[in-house]
N, C-alpha and C positions, 0 to 999 in steps of 0.2 A: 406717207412713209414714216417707220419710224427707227431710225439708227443713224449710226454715224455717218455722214456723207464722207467721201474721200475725191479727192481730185478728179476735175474734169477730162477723159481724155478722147480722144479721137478714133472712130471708127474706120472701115474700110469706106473708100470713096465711094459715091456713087454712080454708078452708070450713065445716067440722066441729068444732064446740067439744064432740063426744063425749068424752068421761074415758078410754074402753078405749083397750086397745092398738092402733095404728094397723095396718091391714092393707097386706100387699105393694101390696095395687092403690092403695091412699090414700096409701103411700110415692112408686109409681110419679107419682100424678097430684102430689104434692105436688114429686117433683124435675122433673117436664115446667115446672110456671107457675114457678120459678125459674130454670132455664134459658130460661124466655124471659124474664123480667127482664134486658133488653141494660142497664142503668146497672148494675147488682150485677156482671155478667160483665163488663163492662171493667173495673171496680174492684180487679179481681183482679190482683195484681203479678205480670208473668211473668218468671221467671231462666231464660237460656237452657241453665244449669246442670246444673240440679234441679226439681223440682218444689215448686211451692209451695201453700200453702192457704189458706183461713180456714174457721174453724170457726162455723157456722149455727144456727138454732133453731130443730130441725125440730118435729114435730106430733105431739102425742101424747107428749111424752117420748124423743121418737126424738134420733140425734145425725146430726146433716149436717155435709156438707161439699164446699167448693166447691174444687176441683182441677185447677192445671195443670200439663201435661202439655208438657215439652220435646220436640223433635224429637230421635227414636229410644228415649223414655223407656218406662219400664213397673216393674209391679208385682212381677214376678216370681208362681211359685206362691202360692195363700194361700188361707183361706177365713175366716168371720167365725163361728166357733164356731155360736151355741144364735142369733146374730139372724139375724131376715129383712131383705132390704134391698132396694131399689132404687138404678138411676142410668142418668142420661141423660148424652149431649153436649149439649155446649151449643154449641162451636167447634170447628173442623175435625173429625179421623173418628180414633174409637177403633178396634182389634179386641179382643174377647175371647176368650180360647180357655179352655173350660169342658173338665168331665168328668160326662160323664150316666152318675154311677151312684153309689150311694150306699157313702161310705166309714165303718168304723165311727170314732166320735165320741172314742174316748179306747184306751191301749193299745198302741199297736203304733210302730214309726218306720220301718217297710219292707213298700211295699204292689205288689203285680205287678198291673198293668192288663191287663184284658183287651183285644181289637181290637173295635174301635166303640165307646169310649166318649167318644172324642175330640170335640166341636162347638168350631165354630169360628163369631161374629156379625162383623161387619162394622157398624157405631156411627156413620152420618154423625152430624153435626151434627141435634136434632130426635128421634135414636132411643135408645130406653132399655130397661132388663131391670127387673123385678124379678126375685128370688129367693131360694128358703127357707133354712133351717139348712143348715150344714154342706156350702153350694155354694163348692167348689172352684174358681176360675178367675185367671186373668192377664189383665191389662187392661195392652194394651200404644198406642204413639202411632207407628206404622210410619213416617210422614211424614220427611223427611230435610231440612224445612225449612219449616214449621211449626209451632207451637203447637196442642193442644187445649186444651181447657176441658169439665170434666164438673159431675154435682151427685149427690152420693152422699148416702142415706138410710138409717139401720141402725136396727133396732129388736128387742129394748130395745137401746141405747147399749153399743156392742162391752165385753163382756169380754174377752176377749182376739183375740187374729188368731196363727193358727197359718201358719208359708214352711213351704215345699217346693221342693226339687230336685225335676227329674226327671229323668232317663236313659232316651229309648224308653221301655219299658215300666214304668219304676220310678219310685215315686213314694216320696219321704223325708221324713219331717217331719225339719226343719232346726232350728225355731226357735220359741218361742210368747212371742208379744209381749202386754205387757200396758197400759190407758191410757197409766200413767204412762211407759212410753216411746217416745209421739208426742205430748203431750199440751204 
């Protein structure tokens, strides 16, 4: 991530006082009821800049986080190593543009895609993903004049986040980031 972090604060409880590891669908339902928390989503400071955050307490030991999205912002390539995750809109309309097909996890810094692995979602405000290990995508805010607002859920708590370029067919690992540099 790359902007100002702003203070940590607290989501809606969860349901499930379970000890295990929280499942994609209990990530998914867990960023739906705080994206509808409207007092926590205006809370959130927007820079027409950058994007900004605060960091959550999500369920299970999972790491959240509440994320806005300037007009024409985005993520660039990345995936979230070995966690599962979900995330919702909350304000205005993300896209994401995925890759369905499984990349190997370590090894390589030059990968040739094949044709059709391409998906594209469309994210009003309301609609959300989860998804597993080593899901590849760009989460971008196409809008050219306003803000989004998302709720992301990672589980366990990101060890690292690997960028990529791409080129057409060419996908690069660029970059592996670790906590301690969004943190």
């Amino acid at each position: 991530m790359s902007a100002s972090p702003t203070a940590s604060l607290s989501a809606p409880a969860s349901a499930s006082t379970s000890p295990s590891a929280p499942t994609q669908a209990e990530l998914l339902d867990f960023v739906r009821r705080t994206a509808a928390d409207t007092e926590l989503i205006a809370s959130l400071p927007l820079d027409p800049e950058g994007r900004t955050w605060v960091r959550l307490t999500g369920p299970g030991g999972s790491e959240a986080w509440l994320i806005s999205w300037p007009p024409g912002s985005g993520t660039g390539w990345h995936d979230h190593a070995d966690s599962v995750g979900a995330f919702l809109t909350a304000a205005g309309e993300l896209r994401e543009n995925s890759l369905a097909a499984r990349l190997p996890t370590d090894g390589w810094k030059t990968l040739e895609l094949t044709d059709g692995v391409d998906r594209e979602r469309r994210l009003p405000a309301g609609q959300g993903r989860a998804f597993g290990r080593h899901h590849v995508h760009e989460v971008l805010n196409e809008s050219t004049d306003r803000h989004a607002i998302s709720v992301h859920a990672y589980y366990p708590p990101l060890p690292r986040i690997r960028r990529y370029s791409r080129t057409g067919h060419t996908l690069r690992l660029e970059q592996v980031e670790r906590p301690e540099d969004w943190q």
